[in-house]
N, C-alpha and C positions, 0 to 999 in steps of 0.2 A: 786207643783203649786196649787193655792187658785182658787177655782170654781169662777166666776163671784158675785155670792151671799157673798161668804165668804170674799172676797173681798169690797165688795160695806160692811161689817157689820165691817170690818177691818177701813176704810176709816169714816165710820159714828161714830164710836168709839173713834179715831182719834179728829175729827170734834166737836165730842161735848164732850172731856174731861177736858176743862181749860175753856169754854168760855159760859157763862149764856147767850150770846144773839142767839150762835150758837144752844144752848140747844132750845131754844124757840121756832127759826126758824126752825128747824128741827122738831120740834114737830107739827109746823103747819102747813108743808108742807107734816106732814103725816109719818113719818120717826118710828112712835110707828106700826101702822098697818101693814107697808112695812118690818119691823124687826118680828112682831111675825108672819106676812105669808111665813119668810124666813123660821124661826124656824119652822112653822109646816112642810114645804115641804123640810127639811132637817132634820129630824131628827135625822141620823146616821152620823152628820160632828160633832161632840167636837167640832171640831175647829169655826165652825160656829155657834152652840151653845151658846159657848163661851163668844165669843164676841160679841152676841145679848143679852147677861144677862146683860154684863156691859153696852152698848148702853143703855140699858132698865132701868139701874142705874144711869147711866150718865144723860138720859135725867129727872131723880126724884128726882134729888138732886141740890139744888141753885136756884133755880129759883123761881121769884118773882109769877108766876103761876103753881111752882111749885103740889099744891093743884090738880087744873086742869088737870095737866099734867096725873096726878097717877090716877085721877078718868076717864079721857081718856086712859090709860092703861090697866085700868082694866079692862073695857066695851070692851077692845079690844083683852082679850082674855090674856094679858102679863104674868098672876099670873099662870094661868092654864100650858100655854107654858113653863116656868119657870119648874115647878113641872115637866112636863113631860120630858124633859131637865133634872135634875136633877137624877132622876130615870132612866133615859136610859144612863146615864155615869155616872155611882156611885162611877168609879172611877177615874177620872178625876178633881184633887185639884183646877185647876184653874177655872176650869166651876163652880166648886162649891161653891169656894169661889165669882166669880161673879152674882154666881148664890143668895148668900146670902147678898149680897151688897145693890141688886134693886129688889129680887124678893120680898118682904115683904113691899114694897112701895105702891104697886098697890089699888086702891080702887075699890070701885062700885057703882053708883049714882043709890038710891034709887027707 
């Protein structure tokens, strides 16, 4: 059974994998800061991990503010989260492939 968190990052993954406006809306409703404060207060779920690399992926790819999105990302901690994610399940293929899908997106506004 999926914790509340892994769940809510299961469902937003879901939410924003086919649809740019869902991407958007999510993004502005906050759903980049709500994903990497999963990620830091989960660290030892893969599973939750997981599927906050791809959210984090999801929401940096297609979109017409796409730009925006990643430089809000990054300020939010995404890229750092990402890396520590990645080194705390080193061996976990699909973390890590999600992990290198969206973690390289992220920017940082000058």
């Amino acid at each position: 059974m999926w914790s509340e968190k892994e769940q809510q990052c299961r469902e937003l993954c879901v939410l924003t994998s086919d649809s740019a406006l869902n991407r958007t809306e999510a993004a502005s409703a906050g759903a980049i800061e709500a994903v990497v404060a999963a990620m830091r207060g989960h660290v030892q779920s893969a599973e939750l991990q997981a599927r906050a690399c791809r959210v984090l992926g999801n929401l940096s790819y297609g979109n017409a503010e796409k730009s925006e999105i990643r430089i809000d990302a990054g300020n939010a901690g995404a890229t750092e989260a990402v890396v520590v994610s990645m080194r705390g399940h080193p061996e976990d293929l699909m973390l890590q492939q999600n992990a290198c899908g969206g973690g390289a997106k992220h920017d940082r506004r000058q």
